[in-house]
C-alpha positions, 0 to 999 in steps of 0.5 A: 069135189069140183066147184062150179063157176057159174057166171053172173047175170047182168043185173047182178053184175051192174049191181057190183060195179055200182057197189064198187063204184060207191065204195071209190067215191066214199073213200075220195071224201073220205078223211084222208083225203081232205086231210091231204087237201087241208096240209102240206104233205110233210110228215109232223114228225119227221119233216120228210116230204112225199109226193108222187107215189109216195104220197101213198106213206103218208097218213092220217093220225087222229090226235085224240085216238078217235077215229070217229072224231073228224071235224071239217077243219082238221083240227084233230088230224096230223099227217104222218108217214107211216113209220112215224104213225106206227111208232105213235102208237106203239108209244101210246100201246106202250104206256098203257101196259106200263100203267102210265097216263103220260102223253107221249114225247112232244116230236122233234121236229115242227116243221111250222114252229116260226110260221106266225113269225114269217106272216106279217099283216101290214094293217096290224103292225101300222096299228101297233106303230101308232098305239105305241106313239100314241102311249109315248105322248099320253106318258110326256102330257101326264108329267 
């Protein structure tokens, strides 16, 4: 039994292409994209750089395992490769067949541990220059 193509009509097909169109454009607002607008594209985790093409290993991982949870500041997403992603889970899948309520192991590597340190707003350190002047002679006049 042979099938038939039978060829689409032209509402049918502008009908498609507009599905198709709608679906790109849902997918560019998507999460994924606004999380690799909001971070630098380094994995979390291991601290590799992507770019280019491979931009495309680098993913977006809920840190409280809802997907449905995407708050506009990022606050619940961490960009991840896909081999630190997939062992993310794997460790969560793991110690929910252990019976364990433990989070996973803090990772290795923070690639923006000291990155408070290296900002310094000149308005606040003048700031603390002067409430500590200003402590040193409160202490010389109560004596």
């Amino acid at each position: 039994m042979t099938t038939r193509k039978t060829s689409l009509n032209p509402e049918e097909k502008a009908q498609i292409l507009k599905k198709l169109v709608d679906d790109a454009a849902a997918r560019r607002g998507g999460y994924r994209e606004r999380a690799l607008l909001l971070f630098p594209h380094i994995c979390g985790r291991c601290g590799r750089e992507f770019s280019g093409r491979r931009l495309q290993q680098l993913t977006v991982h809920h840190k409280d395992g809802n997907h449905n949870n995407n708050p506009a500041d990022g606050s619940n997403w961490e960009l991840l490769c896909i081999y630190c992603h997939d062992s993310e889970h794997e460790v969560r899948t793991e110690s929910c067949f252990a019976g364990a309520k433990e989070e996973p192991p803090a990772p290795l590597f923070s690639p923006f541990e000291n990155l408070d340190s290296l900002i310094k707003i000149p308005d606040e350190e003048s700031g603390a220059e002067e409430n500590a002047e200003e402590k040193k002679k409160d202490e010389g006049n109560n004596e």
